[in-house]
C-alpha positions in Angstrom: -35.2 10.2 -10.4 -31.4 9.4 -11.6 -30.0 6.4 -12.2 -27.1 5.3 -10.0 -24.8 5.9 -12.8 -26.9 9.4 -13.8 -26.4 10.2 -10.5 -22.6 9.1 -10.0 -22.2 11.5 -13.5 -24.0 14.2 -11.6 -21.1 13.8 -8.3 -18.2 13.4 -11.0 -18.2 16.3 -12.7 -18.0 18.6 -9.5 -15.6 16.4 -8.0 -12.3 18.0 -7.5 -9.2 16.8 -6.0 -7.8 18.0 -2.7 -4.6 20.6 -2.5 -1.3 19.1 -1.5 0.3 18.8 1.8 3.8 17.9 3.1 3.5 15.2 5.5 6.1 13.0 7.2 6.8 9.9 5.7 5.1 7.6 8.2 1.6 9.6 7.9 2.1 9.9 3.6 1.7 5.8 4.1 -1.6 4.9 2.3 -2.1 8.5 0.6 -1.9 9.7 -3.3 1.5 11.7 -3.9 0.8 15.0 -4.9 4.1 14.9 -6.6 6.9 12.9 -8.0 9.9 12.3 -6.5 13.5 12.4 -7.1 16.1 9.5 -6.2 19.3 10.8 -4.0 21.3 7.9 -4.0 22.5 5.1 -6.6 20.8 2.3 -5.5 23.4 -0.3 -5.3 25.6 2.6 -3.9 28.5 0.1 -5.3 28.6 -3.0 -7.3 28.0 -6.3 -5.1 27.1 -9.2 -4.2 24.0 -10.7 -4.6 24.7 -13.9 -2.4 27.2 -15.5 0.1 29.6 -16.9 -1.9 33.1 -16.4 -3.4 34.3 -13.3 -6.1 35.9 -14.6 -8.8 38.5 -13.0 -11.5 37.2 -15.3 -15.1 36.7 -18.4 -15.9 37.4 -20.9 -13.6 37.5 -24.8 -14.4 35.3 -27.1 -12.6 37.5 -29.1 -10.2 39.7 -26.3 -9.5 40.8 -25.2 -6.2 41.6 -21.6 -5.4 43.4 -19.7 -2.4 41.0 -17.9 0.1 42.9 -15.0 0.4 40.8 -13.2 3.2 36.4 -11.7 3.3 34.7 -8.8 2.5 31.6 -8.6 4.5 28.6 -6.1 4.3 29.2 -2.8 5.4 33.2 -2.9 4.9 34.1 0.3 2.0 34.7 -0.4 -1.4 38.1 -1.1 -1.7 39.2 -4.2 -1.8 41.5 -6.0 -4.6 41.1 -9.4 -6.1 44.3 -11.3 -6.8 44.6 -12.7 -10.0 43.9 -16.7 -9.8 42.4 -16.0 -6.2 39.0 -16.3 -4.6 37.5 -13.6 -1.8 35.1 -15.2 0.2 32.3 -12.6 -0.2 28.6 -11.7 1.9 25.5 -10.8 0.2 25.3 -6.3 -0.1 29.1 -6.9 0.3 30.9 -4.7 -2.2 32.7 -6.4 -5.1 36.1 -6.5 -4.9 38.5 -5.0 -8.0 39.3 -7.4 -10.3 36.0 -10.1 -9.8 33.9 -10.5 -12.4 31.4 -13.2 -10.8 30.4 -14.4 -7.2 29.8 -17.8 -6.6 27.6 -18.8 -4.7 28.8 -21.0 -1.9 26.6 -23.7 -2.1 28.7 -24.5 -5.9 31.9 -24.4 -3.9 33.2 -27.3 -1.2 34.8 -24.9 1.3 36.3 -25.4 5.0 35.3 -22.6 6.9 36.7 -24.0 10.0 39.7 -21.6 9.8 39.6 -18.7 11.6 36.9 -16.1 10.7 36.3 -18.8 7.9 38.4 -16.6 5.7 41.4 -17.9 4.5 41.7 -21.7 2.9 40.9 -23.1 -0.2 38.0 -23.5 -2.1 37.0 -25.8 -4.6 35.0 -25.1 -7.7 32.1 -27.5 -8.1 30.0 -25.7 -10.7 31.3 -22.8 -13.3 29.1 -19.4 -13.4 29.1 -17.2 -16.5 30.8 -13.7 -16.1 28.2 -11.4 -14.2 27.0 -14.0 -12.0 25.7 -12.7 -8.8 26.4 -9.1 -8.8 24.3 -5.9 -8.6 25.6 -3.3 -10.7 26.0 0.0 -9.0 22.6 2.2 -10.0 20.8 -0.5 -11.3 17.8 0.1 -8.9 17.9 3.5 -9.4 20.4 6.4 -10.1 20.6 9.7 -8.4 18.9 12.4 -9.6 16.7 10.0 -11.3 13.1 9.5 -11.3 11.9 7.8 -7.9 8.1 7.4 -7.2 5.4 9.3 -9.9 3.0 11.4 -9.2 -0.4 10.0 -8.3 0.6 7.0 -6.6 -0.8 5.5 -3.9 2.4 5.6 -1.3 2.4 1.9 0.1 4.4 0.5 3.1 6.9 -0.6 0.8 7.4 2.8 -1.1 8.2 4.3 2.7 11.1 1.9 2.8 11.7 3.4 -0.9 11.8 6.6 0.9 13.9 5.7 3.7 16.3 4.4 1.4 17.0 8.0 0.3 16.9 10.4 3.2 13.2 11.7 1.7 11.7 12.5 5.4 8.4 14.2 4.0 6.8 13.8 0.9 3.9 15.7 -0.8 0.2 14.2 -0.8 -3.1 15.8 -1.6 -4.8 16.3 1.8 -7.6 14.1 2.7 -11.3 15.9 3.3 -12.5 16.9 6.3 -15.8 14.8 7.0 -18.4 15.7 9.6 -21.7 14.0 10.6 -25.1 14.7 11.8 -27.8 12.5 13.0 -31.7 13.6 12.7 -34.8 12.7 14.6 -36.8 13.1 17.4 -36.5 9.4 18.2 -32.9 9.4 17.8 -30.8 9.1 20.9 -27.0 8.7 21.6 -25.7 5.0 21.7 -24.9 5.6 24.9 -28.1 6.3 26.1 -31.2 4.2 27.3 -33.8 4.4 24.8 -37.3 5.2 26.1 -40.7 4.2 24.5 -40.7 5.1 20.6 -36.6 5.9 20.8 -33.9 4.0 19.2 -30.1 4.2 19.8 -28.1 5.8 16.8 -25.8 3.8 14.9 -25.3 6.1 11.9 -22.4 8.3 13.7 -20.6 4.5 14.4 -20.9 3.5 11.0 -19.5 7.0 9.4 -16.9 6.5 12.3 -15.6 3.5 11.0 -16.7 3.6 7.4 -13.9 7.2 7.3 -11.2 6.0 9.8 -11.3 2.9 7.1 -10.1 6.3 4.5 -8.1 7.9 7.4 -10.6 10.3 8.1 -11.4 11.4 11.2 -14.7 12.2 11.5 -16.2 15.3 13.3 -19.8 14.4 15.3 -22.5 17.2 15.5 -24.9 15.1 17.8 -28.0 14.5 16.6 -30.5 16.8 15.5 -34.0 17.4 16.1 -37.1 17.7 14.0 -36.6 21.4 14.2 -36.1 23.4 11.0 -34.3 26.2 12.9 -32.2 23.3 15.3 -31.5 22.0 11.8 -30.3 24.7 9.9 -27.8 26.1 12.6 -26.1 22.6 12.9 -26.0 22.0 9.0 -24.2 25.9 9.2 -21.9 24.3 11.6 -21.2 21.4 9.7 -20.5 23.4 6.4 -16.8 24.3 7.5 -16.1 20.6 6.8 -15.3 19.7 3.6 -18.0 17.0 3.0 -21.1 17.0 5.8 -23.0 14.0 6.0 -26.3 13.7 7.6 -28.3 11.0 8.1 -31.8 10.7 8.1 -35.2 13.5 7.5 -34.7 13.3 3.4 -38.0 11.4 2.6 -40.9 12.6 2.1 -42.4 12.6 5.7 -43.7 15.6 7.4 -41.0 15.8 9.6 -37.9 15.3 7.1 -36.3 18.9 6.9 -33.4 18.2 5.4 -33.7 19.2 1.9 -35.7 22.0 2.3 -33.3 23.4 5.1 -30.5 23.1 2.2 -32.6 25.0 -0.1 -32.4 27.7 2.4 -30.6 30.4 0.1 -28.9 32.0 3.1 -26.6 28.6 3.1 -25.6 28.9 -0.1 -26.2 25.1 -1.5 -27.6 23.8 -4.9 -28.9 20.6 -4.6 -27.9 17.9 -7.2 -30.0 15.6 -7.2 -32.9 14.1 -4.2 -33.5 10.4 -5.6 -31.6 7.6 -6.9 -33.5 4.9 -8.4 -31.7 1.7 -5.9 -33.1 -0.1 -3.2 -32.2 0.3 -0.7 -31.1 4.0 -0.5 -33.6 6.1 -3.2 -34.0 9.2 -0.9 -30.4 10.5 -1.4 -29.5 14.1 -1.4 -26.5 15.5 -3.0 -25.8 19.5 -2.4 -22.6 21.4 -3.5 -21.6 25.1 -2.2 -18.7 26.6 -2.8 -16.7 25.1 0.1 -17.4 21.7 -0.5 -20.3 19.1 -0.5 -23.7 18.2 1.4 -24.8 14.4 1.5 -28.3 13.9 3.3 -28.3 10.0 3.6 -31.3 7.6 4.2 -32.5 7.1 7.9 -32.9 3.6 7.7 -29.6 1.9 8.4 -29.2 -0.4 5.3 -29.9 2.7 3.0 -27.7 5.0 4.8 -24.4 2.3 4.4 -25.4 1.7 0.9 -25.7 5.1 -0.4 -22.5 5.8 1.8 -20.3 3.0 -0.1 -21.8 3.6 -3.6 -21.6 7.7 -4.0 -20.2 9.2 -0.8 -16.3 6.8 -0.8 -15.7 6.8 -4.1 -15.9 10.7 -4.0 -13.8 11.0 -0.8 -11.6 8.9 -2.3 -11.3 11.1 -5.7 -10.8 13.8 -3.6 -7.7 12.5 -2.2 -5.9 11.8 -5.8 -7.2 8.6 -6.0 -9.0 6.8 -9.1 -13.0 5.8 -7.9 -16.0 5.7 -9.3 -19.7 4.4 -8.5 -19.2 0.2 -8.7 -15.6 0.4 -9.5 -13.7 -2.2 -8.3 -16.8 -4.9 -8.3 -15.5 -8.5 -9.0 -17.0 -11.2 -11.6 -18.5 -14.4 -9.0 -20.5 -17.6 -9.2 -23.6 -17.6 -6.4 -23.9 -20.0 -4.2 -27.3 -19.5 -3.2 -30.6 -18.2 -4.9 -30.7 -14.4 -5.4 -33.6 -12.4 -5.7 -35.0 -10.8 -8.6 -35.3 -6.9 -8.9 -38.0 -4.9 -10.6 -37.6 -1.2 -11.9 -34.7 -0.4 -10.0 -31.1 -2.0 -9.0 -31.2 -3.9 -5.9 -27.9 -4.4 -3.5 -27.8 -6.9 -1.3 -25.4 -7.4 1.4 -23.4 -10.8 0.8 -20.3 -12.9 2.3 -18.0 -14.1 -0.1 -14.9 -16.3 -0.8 -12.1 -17.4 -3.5 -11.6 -20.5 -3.8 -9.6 -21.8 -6.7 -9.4 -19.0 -8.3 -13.2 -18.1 -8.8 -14.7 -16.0 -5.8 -17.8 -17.3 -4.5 -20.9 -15.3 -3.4 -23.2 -16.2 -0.9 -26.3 -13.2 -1.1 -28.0 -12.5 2.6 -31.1 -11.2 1.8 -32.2 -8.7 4.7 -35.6 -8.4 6.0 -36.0 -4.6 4.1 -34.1 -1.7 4.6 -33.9 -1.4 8.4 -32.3 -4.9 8.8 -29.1 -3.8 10.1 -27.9 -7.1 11.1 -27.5 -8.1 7.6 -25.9 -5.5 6.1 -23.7 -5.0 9.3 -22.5 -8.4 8.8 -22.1 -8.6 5.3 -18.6 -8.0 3.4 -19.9 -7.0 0.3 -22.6 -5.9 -1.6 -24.1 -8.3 -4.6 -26.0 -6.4 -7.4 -29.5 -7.1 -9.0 -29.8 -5.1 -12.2 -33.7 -3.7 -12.3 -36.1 -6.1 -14.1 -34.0 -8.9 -13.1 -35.7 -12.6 -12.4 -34.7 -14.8 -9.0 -30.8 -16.2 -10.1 -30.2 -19.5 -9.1 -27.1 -20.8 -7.1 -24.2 -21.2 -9.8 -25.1 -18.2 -11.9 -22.7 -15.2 -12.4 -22.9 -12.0 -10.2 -21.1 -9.1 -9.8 -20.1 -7.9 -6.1 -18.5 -5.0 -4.7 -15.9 -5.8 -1.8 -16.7 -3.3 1.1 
């Protein structure tokens, strides 16, 4: 049996990152650029202003009052000329006029703008700025030609303005993995359904569901099937077009789990990785590889299913679309706020609620009944760890969580 970080060793060094794709910019939004990107435009196109205000041509004396000669407003064309010992009254992205050296912004100025179009007039100096004041040079954002957005970052909402900015209508990412799912079990029957005597309703496709849209996966459902060998096999075959097939439930060591010896099936072409991870919940965890991608045969109980799922099966998903994960990356430091229980020769993870307050995020554990208390970890929005051979911690000692 591995240990989760033996076993997240085992998934890393046969994890490879997707191909790219060319996608529009809307649907890049949340994906890893397979490629960096070039600017197209200066960014200020011109010089201008940075507020509403006045452009100014040198030092001006407080207590001086200039002509208005007229306004240049955002969206007019470069162009316009500053006469010497005259002000323009001037909008913010409006370009700078020839001859200013400085805006001022108007709130240092005493200005009637009761005059038609509030353009012409006199204005008043209250407060001096320094040359430069208030103006964007043009290129100072970026320059044409110049280097844009890098390879292997995450494309936010704000770096699809960036794109916008420039005309870029389609940018390169590494495609996200096709998932599908497969349910087990003679006593397994569709949520959907009425559950007779012995049944129970299946709530491992929902979780996948949500767990990959959470990714932007869509996930592709193989029903669920029986404790049949042959049933088995022909719907694992099915499922190996998908990049990553995950199936959930018949990996114990009952006499009617099927799925690992159905992937040793040589005609199917997988090697298994590994068969147990030493956590609770989740120790009866498959992980196959075959030359078009990877097998995951998760827990059937509920809790062990969703933990083995956000420990091994994300981060991998995510490394295959460009992104930087690994098992427990991204845990945070906290202070409990209630007792948590002790663990013995291997790592417990509990589902937990927590909170930052002040600074300090605050972790309250919610112990579940064993690994078929659904309610619990369904509800929880993180998972606390308890290293193996670890005592009961009390409320105020340190933990480590891992936001789900």
């Amino acid at each position: 049996m591995l240990t989760p970080e033996e076993a997240w060793a085992a998934i890393a060094a046969e994890a490879e990152t997707l191909p790219a794709e060319q996608v529009s910019r809307a649907d890049a939004v949340g994906r890893v650029l397979a490629g960096s990107l070039t600017a197209t435009v200066d960014v200020p196109a011109h010089d201008v202003s940075a507020m509403d205000g006045f452009a100014l041509g040198g030092d001006v004396e407080a207590g001086a009052t200039l002509p208005v000669d007229g306004i240049v407003a955002a969206g007019d064309p470069p162009g316009a000329d500053l006469r010497p010992g005259a002000a323009l009254r001037i909008m913010t992205g409006a370009p700078a006029p020839a001859g200013a050296d400085r805006v001022i912004p108007i709130e240092q100025t005493e200005f009637d703008d009761s005059s038609a179009a509030g353009a012409s007039g006199a204005v008043r100096i209250v407060e001096t700025v320094p040359p430069g004041s208030h103006i964007r040079r043009q290129a100072e954002v970026t320059a044409a030609g110049g280097p844009l957005l890098a390879q292997g970052e995450l494309l936010t909402p704000g770096g699809a303005g960036v794109l916008a900015t420039h005309g870029i209508h389609e940018a390169p990412v590494h495609r996200r993995p096709t998932v599908a799912t497969l349910s087990t079990g003679d006593e397994v029957v569709p949520a959907e359904a009425e559950p007779g005597p012995g049944q129970l309703r299946d709530s491992h496709r929902d979780f996948l569901r949500g767990a990959l849209a959470q990714l932007g996966i869509e996930a592709r459902s193989l029903g669920i099937a029986r404790d049949d060998p042959a049933e088995l096999r022909e719907k694992v075959e099915r499922g190996l077009d998908s990049d990553v097939l995950l199936i959930s439930g018949g990996v114990s060591m009952g006499e009617f789990d099927f799925v690992e010896q159905v992937l040793g099936d040589t005609g199917l072409g997988c090697r298994i990785l590994f068969d147990a991870v030493a956590i609770q919940p989740g120790k009866p965890l498959v992980a196959a590889r075959h030359d078009r991608g990877w097998v995951f045969g998760l827990p059937g109980n509920p809790a062990s299913a969703m933990v083995t799922y956000w420990l091994f099966v994300r981060p991998l998903l995510r490394v295959m679309t460009g992104a930087t994960d690994r098992y427990w990356r991204g845990a945070l430091s906290g202070r409990l706020t209630a007792e948590l229980p002790g663990a013995k020769w291997r790592d417990r993870f509990l589902p937990c609620r927590f909170r930052v307050k002040s600074g300090e995020v605050l972790v309250e554990p919610r112990p579940p009944l064993g690994s078929h208390d659904l309610v619990a970890y369904g509800a929880g929005a993180g998972l606390v760890r308890v290293p193996k051979s670890s005592a009961p911690a009390a409320a105020g000692e340190s933990c480590q969580v891992l936001p789900l």
